[in-house]
C-alpha positions as a Markdown table, in Angstrom:
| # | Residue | x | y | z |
|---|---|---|---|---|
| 1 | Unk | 1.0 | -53.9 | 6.6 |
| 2 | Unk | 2.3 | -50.8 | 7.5 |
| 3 | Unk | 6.5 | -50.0 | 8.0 |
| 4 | Unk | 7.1 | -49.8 | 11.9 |
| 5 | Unk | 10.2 | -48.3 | 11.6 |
| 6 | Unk | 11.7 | -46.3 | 8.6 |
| 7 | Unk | 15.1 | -44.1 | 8.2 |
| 8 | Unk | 14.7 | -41.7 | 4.9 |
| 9 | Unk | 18.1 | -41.1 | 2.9 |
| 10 | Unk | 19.3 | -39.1 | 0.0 |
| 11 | Unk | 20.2 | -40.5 | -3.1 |
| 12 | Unk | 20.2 | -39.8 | -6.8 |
| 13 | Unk | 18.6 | -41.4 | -9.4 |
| 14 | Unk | 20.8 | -42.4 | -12.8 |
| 15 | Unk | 19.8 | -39.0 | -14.4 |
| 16 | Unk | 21.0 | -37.2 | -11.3 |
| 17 | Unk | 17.7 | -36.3 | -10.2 |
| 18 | Unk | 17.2 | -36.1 | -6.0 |
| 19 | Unk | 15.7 | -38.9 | -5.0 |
| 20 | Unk | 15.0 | -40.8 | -1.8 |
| 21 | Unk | 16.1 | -44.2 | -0.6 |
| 22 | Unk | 14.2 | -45.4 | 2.7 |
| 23 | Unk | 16.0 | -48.2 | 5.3 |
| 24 | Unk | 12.8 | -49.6 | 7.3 |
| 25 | Unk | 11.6 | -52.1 | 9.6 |
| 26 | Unk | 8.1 | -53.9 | 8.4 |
| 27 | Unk | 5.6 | -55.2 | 11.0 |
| 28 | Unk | 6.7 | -58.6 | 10.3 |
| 29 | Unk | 10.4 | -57.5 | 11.9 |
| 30 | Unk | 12.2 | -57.8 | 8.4 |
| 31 | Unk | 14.9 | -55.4 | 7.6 |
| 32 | Unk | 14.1 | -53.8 | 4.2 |
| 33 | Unk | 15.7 | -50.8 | 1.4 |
| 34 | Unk | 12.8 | -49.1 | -0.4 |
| 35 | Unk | 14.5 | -47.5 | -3.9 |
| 36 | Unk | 12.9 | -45.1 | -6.2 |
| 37 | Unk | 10.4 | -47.4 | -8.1 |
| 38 | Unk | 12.1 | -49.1 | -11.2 |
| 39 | Unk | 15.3 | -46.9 | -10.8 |
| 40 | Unk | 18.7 | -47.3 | -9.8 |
| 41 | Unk | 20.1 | -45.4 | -6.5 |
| 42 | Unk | 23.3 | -43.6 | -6.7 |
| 43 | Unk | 24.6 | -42.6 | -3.3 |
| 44 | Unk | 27.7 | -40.5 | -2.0 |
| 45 | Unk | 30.8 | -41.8 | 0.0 |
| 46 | Unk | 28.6 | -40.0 | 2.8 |
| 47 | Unk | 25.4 | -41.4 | 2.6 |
| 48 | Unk | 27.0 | -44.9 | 2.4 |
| 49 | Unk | 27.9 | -44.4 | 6.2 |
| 50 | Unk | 24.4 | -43.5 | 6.5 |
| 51 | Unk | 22.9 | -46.6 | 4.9 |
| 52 | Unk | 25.3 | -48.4 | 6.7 |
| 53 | Unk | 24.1 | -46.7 | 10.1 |
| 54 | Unk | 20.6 | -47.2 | 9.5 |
| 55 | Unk | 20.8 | -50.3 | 8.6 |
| 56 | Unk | 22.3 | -51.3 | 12.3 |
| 57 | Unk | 19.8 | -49.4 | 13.6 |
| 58 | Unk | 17.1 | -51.4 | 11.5 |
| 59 | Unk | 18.6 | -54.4 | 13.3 |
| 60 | Unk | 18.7 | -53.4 | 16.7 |
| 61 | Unk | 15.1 | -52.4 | 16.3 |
| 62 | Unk | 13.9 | -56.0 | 15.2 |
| 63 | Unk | 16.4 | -57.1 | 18.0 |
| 64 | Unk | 14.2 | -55.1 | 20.6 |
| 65 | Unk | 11.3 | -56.0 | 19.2 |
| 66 | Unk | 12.1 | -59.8 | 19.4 |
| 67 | Unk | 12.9 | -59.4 | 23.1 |
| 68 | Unk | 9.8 | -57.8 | 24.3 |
């Protein structure tokens, strides 16, 4: 099934090339990180408070969800 609910951030892969990491909510309400495929995912100090942002918002989302 399709993601309901997805927050795209920027990271690097371990060669330093720009990459994308992806915080998302699936249909089933499960909190999820999608990661380049078969790759590590090196962030900054500042995208940490991003993940970390998204990821409470990936929470509240499935929260709302729950209730309605």
């Amino acid at each position: 099934m399709a993601d309901r609910w997805e927050r795209p951030l920027p990271c690097q892969d371990a060669h330093g090339r720009d990459r994308e990491l992806t915080v998302f909510v699936s249909a089933e309400n499960l909190v999820g990180l999608r990661t380049p495929p078969g790759e590590s995912a090196l962030i900054s100090p500042e995208v940490v408070k991003q993940v970390q942002s998204a990821l409470m918002a990936a929470v509240i989302e499935t929260t709302h969800r729950v209730a309605e």
